[in-house]
PDB file of N, CA, C and O in Angstrom:
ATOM      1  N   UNK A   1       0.849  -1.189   0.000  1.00  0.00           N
ATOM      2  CA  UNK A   1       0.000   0.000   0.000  1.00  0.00           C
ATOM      3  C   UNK A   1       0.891   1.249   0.000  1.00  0.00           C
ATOM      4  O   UNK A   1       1.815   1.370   0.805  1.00  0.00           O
ATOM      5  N   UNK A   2       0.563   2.259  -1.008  1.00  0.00           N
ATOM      6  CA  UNK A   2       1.464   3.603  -1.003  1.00  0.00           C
ATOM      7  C   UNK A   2       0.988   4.540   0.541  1.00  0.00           C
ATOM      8  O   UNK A   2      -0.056   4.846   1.115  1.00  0.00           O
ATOM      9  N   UNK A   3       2.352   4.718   0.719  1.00  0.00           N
ATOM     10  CA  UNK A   3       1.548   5.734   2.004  1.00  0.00           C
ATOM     11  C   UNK A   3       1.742   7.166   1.607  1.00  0.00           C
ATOM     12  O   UNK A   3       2.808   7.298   1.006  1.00  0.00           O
ATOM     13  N   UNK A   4       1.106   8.223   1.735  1.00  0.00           N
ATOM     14  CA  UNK A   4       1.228   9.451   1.657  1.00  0.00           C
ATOM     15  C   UNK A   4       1.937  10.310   2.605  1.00  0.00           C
ATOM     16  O   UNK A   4       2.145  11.461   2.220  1.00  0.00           O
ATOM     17  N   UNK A   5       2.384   9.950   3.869  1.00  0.00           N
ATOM     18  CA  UNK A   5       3.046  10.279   4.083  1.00  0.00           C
ATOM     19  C   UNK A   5       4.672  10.306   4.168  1.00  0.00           C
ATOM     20  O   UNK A   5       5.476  11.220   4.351  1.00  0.00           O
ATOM     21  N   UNK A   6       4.833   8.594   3.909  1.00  0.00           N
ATOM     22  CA  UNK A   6       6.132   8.402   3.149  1.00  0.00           C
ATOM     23  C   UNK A   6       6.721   8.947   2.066  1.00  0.00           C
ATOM     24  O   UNK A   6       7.916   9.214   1.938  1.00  0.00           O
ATOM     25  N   UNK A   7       5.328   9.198   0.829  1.00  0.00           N
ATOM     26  CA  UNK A   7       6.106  10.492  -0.368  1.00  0.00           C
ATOM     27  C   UNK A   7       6.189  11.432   0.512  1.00  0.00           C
ATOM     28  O   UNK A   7       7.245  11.212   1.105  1.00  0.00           O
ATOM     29  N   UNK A   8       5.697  12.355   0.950  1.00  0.00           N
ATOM     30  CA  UNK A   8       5.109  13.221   1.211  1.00  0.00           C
ATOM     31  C   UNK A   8       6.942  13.164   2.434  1.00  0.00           C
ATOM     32  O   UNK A   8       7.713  13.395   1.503  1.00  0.00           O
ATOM     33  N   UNK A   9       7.231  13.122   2.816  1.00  0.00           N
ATOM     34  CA  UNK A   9       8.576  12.602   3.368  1.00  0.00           C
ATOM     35  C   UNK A   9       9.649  12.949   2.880  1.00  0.00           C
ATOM     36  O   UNK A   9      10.483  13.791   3.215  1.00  0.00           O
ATOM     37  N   UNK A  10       9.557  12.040   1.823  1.00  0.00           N
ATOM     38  CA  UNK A  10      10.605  12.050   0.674  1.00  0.00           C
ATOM     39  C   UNK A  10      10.892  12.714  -0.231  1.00  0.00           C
ATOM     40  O   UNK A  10      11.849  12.707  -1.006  1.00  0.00           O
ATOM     41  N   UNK A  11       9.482  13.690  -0.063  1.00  0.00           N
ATOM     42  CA  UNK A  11       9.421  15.200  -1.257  1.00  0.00           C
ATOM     43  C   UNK A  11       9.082  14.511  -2.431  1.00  0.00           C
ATOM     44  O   UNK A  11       9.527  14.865  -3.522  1.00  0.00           O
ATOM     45  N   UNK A  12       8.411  13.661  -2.308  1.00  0.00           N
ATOM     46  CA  UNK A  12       7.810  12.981  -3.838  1.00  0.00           C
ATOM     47  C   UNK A  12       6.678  13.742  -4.247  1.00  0.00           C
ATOM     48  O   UNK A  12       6.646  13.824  -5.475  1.00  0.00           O
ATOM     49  N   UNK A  13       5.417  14.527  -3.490  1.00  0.00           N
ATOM     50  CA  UNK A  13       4.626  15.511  -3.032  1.00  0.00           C
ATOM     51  C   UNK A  13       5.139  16.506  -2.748  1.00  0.00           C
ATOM     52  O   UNK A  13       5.963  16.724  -1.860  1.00  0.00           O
ATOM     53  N   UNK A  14       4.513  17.445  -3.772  1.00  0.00           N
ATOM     54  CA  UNK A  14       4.854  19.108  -3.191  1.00  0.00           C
ATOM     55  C   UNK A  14       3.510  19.874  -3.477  1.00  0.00           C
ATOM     56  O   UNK A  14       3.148  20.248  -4.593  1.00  0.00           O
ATOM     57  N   UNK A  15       2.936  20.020  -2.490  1.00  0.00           N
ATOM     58  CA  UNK A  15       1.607  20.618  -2.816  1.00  0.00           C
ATOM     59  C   UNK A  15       1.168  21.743  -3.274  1.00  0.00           C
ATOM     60  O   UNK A  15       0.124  22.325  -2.980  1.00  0.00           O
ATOM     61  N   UNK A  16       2.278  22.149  -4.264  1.00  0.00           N
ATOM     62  CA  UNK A  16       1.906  23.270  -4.592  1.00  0.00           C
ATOM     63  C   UNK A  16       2.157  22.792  -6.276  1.00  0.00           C
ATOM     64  O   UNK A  16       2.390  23.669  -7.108  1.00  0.00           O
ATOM     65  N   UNK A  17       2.089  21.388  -6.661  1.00  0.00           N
ATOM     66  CA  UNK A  17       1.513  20.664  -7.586  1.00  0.00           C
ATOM     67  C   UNK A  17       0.227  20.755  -7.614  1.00  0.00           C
ATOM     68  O   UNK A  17      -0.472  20.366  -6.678  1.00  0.00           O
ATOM     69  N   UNK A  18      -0.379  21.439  -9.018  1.00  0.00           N
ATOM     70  CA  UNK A  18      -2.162  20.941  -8.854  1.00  0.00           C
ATOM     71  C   UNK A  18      -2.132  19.961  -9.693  1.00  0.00           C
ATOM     72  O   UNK A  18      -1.588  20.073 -10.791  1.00  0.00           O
ATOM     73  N   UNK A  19      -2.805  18.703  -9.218  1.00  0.00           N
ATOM     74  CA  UNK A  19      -2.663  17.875 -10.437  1.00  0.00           C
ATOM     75  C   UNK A  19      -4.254  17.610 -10.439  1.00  0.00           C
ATOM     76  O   UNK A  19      -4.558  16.454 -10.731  1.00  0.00           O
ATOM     77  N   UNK A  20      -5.062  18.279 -10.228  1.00  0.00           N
ATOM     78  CA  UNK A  20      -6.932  18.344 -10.721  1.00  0.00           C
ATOM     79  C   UNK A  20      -7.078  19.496 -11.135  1.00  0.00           C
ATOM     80  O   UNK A  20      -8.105  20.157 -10.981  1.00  0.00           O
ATOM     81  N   UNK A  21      -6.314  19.774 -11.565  1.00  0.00           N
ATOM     82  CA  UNK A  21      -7.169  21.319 -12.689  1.00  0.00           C
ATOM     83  C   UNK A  21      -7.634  21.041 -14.238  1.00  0.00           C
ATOM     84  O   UNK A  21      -6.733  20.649 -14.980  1.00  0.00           O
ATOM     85  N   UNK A  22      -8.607  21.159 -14.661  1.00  0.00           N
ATOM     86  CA  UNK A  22      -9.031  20.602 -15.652  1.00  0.00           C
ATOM     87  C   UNK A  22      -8.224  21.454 -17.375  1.00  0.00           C
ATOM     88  O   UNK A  22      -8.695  22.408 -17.995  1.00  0.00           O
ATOM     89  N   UNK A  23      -7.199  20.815 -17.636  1.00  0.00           N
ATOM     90  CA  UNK A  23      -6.451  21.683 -18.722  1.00  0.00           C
ATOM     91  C   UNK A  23      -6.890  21.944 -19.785  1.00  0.00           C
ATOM     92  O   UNK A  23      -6.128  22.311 -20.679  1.00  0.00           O
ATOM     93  N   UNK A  24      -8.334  21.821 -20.005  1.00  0.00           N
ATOM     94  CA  UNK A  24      -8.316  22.893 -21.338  1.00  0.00           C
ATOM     95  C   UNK A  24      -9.098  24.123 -20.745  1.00  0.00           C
ATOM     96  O   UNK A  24      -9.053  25.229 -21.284  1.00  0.00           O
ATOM     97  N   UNK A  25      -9.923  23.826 -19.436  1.00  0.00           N
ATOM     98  CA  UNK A  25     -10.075  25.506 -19.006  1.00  0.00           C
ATOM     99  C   UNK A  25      -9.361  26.535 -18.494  1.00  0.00           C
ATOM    100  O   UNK A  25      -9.666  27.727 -18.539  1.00  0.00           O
ATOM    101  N   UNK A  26      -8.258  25.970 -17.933  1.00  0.00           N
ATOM    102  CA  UNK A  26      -7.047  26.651 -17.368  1.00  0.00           C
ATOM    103  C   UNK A  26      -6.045  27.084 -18.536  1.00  0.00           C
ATOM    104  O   UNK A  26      -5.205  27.984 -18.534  1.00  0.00           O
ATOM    105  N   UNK A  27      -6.381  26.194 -19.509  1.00  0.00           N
ATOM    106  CA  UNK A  27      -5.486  26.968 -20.919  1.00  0.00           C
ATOM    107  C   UNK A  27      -6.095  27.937 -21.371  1.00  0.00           C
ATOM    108  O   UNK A  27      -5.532  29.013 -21.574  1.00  0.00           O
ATOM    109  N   UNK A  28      -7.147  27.762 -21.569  1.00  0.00           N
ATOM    110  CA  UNK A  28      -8.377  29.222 -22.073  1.00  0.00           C
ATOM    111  C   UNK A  28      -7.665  30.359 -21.116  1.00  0.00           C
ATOM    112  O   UNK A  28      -7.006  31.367 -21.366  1.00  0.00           O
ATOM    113  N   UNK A  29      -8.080  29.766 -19.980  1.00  0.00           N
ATOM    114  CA  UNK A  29      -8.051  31.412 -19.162  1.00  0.00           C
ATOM    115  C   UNK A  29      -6.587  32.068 -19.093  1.00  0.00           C
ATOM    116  O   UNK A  29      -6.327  33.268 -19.004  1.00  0.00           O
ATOM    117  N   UNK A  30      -5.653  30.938 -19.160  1.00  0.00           N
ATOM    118  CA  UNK A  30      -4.311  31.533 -19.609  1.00  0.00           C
ATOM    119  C   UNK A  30      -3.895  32.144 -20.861  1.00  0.00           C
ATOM    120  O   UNK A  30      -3.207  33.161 -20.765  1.00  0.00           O
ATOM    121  N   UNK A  31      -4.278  31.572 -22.376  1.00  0.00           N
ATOM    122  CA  UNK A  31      -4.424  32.090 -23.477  1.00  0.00           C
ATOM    123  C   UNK A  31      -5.366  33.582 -22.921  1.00  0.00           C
ATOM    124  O   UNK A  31      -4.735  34.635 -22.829  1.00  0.00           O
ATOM    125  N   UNK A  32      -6.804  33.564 -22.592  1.00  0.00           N
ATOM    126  CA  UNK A  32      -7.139  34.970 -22.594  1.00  0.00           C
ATOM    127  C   UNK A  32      -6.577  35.994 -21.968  1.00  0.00           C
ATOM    128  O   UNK A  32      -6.766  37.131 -22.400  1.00  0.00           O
ATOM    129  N   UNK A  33      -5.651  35.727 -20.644  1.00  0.00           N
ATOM    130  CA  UNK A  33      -4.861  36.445 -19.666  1.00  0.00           C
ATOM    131  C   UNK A  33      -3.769  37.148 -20.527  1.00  0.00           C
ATOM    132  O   UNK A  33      -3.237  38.248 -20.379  1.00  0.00           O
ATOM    133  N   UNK A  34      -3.574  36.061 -21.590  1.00  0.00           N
ATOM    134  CA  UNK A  34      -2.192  36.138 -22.270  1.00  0.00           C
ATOM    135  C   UNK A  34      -2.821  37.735 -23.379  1.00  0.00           C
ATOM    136  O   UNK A  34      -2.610  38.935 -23.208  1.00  0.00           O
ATOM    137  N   UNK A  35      -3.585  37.023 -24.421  1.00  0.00           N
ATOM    138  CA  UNK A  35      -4.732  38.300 -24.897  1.00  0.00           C
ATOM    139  C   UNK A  35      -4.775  39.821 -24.524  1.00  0.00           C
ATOM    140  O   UNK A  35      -4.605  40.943 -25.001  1.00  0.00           O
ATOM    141  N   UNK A  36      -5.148  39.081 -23.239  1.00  0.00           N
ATOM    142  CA  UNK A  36      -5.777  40.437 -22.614  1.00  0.00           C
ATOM    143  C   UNK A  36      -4.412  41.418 -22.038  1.00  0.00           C
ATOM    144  O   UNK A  36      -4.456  42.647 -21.977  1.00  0.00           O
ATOM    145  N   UNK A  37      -3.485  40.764 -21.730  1.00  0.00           N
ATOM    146  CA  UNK A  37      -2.247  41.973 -20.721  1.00  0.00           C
ATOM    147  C   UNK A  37      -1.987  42.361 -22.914  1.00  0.00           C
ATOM    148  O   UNK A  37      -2.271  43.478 -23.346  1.00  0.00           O
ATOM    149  N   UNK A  38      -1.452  41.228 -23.883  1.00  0.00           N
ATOM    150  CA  UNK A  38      -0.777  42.304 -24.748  1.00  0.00           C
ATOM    151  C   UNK A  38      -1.462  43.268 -25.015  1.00  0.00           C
ATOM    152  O   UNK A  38      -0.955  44.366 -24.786  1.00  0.00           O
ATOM    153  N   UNK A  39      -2.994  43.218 -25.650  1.00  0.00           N
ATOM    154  CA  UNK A  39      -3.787  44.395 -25.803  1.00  0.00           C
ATOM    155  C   UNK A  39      -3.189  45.319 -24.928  1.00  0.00           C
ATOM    156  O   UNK A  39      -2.211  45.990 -25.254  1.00  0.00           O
ATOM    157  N   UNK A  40      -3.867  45.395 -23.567  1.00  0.00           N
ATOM    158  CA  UNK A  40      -3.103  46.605 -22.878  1.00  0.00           C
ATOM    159  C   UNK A  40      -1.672  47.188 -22.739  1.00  0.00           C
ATOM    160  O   UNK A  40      -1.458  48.256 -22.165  1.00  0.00           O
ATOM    161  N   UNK A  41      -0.855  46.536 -23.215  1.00  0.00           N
ATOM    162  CA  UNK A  41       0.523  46.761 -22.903  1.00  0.00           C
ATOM    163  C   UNK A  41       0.692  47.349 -24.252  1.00  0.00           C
ATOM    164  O   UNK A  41       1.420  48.342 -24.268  1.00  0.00           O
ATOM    165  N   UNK A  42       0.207  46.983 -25.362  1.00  0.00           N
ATOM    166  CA  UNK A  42       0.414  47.646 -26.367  1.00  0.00           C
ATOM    167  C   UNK A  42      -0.074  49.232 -26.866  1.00  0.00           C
ATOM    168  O   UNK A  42       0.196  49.919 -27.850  1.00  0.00           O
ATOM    169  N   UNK A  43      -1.056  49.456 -25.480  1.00  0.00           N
ATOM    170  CA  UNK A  43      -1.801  50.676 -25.630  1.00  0.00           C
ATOM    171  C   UNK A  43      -0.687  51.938 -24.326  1.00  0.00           C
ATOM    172  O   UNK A  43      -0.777  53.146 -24.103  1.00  0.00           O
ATOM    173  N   UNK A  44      -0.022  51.161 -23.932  1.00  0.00           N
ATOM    174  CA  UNK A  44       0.945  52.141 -22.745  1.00  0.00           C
ATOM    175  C   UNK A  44       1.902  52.582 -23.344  1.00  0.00           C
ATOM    176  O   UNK A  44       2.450  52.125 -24.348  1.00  0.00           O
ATOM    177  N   UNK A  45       2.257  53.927 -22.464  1.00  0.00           N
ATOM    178  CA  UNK A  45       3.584  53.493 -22.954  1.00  0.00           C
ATOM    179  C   UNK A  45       4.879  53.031 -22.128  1.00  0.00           C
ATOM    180  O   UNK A  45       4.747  52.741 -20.940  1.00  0.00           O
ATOM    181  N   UNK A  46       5.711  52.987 -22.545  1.00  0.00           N
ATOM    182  CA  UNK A  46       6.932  52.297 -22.141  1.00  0.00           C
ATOM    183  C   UNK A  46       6.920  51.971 -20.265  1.00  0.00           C
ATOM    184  O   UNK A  46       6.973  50.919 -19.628  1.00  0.00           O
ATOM    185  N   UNK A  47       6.826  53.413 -19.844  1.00  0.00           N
ATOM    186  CA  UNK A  47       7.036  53.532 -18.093  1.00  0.00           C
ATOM    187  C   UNK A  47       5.867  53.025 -17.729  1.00  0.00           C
ATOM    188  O   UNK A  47       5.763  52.367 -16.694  1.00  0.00           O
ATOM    189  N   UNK A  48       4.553  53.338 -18.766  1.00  0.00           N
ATOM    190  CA  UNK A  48       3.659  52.236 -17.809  1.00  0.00           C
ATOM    191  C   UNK A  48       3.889  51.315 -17.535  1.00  0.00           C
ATOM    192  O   UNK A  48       3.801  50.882 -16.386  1.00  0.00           O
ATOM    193  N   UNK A  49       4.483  50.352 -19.083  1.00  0.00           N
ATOM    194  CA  UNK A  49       4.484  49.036 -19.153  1.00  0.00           C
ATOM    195  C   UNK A  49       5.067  48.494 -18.061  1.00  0.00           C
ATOM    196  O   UNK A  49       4.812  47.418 -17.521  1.00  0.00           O
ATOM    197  N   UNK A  50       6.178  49.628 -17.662  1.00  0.00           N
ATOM    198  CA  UNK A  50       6.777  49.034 -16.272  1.00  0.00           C
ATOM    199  C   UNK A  50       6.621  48.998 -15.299  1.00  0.00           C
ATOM    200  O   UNK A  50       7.223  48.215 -14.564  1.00  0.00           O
ATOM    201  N   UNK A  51       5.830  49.756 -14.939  1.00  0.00           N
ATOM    202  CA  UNK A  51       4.463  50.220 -13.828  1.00  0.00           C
ATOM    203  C   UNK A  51       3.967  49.088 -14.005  1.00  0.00           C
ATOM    204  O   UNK A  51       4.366  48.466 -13.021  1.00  0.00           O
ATOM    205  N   UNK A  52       3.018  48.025 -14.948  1.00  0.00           N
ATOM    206  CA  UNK A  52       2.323  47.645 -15.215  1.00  0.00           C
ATOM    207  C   UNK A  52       2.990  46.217 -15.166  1.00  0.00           C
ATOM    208  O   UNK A  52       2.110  45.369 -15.314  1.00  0.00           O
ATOM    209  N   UNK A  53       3.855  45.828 -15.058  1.00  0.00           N
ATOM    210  CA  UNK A  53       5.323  44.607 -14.784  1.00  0.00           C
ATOM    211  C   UNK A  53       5.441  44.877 -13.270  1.00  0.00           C
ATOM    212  O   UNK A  53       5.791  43.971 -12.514  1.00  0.00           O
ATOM    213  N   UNK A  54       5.235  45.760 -12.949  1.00  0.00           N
ATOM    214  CA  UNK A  54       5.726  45.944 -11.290  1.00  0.00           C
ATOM    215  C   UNK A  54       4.505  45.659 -10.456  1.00  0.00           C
ATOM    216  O   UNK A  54       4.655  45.277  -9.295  1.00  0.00           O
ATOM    217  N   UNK A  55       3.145  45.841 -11.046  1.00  0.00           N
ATOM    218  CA  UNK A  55       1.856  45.488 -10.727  1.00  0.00           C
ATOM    219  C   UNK A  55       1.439  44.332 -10.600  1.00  0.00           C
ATOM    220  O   UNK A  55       0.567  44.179  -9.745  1.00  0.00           O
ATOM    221  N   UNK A  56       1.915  43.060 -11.422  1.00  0.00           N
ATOM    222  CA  UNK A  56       1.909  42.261 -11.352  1.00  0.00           C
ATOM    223  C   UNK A  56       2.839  41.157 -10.979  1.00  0.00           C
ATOM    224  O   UNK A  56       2.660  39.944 -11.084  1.00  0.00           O
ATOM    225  N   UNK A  57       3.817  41.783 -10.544  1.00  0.00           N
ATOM    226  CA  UNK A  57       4.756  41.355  -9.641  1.00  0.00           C
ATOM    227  C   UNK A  57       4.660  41.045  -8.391  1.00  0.00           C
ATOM    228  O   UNK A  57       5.165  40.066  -7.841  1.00  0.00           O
ATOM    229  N   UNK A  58       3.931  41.975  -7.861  1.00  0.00           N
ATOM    230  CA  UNK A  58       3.098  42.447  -6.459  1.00  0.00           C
ATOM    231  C   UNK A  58       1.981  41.349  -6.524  1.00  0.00           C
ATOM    232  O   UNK A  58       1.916  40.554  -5.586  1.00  0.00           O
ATOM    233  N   UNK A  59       1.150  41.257  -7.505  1.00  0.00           N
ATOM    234  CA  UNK A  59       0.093  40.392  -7.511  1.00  0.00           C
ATOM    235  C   UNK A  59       0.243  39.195  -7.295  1.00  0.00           C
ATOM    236  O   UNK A  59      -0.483  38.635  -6.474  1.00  0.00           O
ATOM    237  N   UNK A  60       1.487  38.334  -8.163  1.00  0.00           N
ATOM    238  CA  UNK A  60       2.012  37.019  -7.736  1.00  0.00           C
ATOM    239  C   UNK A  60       2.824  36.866  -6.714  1.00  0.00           C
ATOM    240  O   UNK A  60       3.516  35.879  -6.461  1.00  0.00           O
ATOM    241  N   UNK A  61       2.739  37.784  -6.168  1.00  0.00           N
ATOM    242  CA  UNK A  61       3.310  37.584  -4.589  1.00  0.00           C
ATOM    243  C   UNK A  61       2.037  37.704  -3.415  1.00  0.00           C
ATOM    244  O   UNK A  61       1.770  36.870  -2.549  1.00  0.00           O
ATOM    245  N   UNK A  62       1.513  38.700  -3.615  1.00  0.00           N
ATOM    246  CA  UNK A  62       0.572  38.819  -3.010  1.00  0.00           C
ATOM    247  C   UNK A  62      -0.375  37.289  -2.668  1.00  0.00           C
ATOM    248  O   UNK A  62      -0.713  36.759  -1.610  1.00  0.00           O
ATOM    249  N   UNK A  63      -0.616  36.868  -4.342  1.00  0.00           N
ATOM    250  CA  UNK A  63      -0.763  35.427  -4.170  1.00  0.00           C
ATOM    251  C   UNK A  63      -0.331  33.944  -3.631  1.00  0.00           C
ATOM    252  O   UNK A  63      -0.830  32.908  -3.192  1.00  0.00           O
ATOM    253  N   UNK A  64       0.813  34.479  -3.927  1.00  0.00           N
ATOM    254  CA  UNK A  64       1.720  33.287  -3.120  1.00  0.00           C
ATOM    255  C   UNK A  64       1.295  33.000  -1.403  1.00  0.00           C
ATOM    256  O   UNK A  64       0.786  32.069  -0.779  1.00  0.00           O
ATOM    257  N   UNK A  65       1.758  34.197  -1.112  1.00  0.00           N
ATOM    258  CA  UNK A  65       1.244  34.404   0.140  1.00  0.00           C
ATOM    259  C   UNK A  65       0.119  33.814   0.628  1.00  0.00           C
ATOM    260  O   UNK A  65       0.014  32.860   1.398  1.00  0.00           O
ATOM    261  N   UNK A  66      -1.076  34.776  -0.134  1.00  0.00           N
ATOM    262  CA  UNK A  66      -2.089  33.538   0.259  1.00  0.00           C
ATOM    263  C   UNK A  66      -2.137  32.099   0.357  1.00  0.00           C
ATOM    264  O   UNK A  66      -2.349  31.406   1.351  1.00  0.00           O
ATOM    265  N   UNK A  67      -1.912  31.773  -0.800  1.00  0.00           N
ATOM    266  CA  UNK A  67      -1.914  30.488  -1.159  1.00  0.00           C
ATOM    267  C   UNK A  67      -1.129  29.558  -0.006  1.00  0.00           C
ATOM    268  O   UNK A  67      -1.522  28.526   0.539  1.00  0.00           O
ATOM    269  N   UNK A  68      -0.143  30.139   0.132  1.00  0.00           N
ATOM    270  CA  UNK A  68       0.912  29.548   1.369  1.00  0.00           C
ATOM    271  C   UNK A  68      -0.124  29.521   2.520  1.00  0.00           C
ATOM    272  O   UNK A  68      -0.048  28.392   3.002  1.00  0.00           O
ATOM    273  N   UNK A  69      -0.990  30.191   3.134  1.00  0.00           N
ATOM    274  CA  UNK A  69      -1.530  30.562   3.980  1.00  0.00           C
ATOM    275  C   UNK A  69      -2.491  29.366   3.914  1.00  0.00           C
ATOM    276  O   UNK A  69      -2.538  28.565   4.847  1.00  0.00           O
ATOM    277  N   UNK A  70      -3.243  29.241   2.840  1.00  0.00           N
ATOM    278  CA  UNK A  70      -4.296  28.677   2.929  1.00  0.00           C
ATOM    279  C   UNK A  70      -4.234  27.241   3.171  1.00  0.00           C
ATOM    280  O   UNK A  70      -5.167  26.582   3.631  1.00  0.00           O
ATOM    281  N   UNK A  71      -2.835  26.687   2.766  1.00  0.00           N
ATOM    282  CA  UNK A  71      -2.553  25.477   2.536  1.00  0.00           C
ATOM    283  C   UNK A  71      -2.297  25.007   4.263  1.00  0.00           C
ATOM    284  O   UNK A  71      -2.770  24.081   4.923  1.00  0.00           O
ATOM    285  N   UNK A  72      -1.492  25.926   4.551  1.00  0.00           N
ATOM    286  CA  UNK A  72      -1.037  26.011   6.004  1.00  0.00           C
ATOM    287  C   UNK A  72      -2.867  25.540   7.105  1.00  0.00           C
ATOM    288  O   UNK A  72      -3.187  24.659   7.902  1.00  0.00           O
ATOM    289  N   UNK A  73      -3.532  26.699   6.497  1.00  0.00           N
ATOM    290  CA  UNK A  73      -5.222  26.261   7.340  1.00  0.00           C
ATOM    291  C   UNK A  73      -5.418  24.952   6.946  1.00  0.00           C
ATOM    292  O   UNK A  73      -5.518  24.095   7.824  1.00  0.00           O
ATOM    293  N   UNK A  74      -5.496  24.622   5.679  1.00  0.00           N
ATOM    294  CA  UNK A  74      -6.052  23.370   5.592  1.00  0.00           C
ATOM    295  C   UNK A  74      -4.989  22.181   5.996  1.00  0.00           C
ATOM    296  O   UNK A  74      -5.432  21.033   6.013  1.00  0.00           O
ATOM    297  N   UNK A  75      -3.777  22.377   6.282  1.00  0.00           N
ATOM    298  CA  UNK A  75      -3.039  21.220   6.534  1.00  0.00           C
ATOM    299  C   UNK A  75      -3.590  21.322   8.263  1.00  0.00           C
ATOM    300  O   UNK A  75      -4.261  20.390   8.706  1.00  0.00           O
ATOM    301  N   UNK A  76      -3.260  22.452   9.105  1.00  0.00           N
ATOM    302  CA  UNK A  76      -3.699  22.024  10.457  1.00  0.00           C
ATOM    303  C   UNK A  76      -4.979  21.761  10.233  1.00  0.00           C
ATOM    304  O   UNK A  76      -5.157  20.702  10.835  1.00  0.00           O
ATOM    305  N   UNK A  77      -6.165  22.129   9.649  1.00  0.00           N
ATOM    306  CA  UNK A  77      -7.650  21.432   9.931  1.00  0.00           C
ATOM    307  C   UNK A  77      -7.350  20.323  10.081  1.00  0.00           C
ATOM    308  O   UNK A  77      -7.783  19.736  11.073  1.00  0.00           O
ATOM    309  N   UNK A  78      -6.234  19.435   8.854  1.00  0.00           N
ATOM    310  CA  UNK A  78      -6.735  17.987   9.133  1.00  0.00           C
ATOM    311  C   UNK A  78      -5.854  17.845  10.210  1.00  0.00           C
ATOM    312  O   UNK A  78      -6.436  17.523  11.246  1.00  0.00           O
ATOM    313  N   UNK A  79      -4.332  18.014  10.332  1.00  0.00           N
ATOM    314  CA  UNK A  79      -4.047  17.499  11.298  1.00  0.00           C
ATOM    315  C   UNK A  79      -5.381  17.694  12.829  1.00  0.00           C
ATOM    316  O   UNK A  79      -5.708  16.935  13.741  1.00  0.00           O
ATOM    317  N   UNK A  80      -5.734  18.852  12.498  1.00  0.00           N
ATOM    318  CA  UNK A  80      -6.838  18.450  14.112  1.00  0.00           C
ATOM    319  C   UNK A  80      -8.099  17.108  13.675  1.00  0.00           C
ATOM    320  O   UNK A  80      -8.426  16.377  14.610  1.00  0.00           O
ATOM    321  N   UNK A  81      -8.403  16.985  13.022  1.00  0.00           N
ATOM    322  CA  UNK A  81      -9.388  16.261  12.402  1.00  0.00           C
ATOM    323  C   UNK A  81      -8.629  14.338  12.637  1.00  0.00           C
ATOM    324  O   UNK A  81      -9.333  13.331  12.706  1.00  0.00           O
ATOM    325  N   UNK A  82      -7.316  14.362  12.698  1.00  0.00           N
ATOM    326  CA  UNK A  82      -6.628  13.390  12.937  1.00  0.00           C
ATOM    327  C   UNK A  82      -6.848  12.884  14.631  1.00  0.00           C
ATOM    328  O   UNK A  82      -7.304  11.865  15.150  1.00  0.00           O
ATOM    329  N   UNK A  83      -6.207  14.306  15.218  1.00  0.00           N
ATOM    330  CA  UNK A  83      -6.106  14.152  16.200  1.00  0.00           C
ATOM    331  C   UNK A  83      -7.578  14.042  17.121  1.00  0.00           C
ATOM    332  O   UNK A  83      -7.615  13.380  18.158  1.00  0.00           O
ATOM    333  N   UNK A  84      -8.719  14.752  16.612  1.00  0.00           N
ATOM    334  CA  UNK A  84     -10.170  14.209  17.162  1.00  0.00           C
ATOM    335  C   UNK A  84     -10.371  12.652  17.254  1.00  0.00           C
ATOM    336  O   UNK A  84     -10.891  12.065  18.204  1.00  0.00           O
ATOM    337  N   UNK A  85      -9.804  12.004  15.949  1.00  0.00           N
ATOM    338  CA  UNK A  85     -10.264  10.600  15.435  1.00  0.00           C
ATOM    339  C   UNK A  85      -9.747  10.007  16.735  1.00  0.00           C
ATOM    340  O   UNK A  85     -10.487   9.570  17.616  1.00  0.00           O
ATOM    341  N   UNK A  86      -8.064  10.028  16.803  1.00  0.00           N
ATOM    342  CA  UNK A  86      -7.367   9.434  17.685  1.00  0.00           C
ATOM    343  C   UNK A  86      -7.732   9.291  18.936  1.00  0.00           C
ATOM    344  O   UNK A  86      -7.751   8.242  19.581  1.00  0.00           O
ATOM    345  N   UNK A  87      -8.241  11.144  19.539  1.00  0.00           N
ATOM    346  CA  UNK A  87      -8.809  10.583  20.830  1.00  0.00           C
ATOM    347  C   UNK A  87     -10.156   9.864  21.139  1.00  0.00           C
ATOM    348  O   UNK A  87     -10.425   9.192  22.135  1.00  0.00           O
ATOM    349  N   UNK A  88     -11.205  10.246  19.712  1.00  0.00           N
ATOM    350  CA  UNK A  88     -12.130   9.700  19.917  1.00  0.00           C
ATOM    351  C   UNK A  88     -11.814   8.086  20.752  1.00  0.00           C
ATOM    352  O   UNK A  88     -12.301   7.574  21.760  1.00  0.00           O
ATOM    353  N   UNK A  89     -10.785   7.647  19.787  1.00  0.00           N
ATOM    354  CA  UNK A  89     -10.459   6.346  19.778  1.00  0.00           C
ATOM    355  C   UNK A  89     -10.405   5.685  21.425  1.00  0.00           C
ATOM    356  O   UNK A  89     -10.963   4.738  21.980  1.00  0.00           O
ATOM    357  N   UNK A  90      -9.768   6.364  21.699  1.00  0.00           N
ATOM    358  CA  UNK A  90      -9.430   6.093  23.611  1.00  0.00           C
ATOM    359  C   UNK A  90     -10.276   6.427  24.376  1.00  0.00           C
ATOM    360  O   UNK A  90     -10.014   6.555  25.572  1.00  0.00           O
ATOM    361  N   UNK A  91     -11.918   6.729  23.705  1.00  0.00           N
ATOM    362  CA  UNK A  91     -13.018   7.051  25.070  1.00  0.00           C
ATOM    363  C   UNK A  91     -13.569   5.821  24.649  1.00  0.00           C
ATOM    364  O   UNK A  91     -14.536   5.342  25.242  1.00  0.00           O
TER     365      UNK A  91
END
């Protein structure tokens, strides 16, 4: 039997792998993302563009962050959700 925490150990798991995202809608929205910044970048000029590089710099960090965060909530939920089971176990 594979255990998950043995990858998960071994760094065989890194959860910041999505491996359920459905890839042809996540390609769309990346192709339109893609679309949508040249349009605008092609309408700035230059110092925006860099304004506009520095904006979204901020944004994928900003994100990260979260994301780090969120993973962090949901890893202690379960660990408590473990630890309920366990004591359940001993009443």
């Amino acid at each position: 039997m594979k255990s998950i925490l043995h990858d998960f150990y071994f760094g065989r798991i890194n959860p910041c792998e999505r491996q359920n995202i459905p890839e042809s809608k996540y390609k769309d929205i990346i192709q339109k993302l893609d679309e949508e910044e040249k349009h605008l970048t092609s309408r700035l000029s230059e110092e925006d563009c860099l304004h506009f590089q520095d904006f979204k710099k901020l944004i994928y960090q900003a994100t990260s962050i979260d994301e780090v965060e969120v993973f962090k909530i949901g890893y202690k939920l379960g660990a408590l959700m473990v630890m309920e089971i366990t004591n359940d176990r001993g009443q």
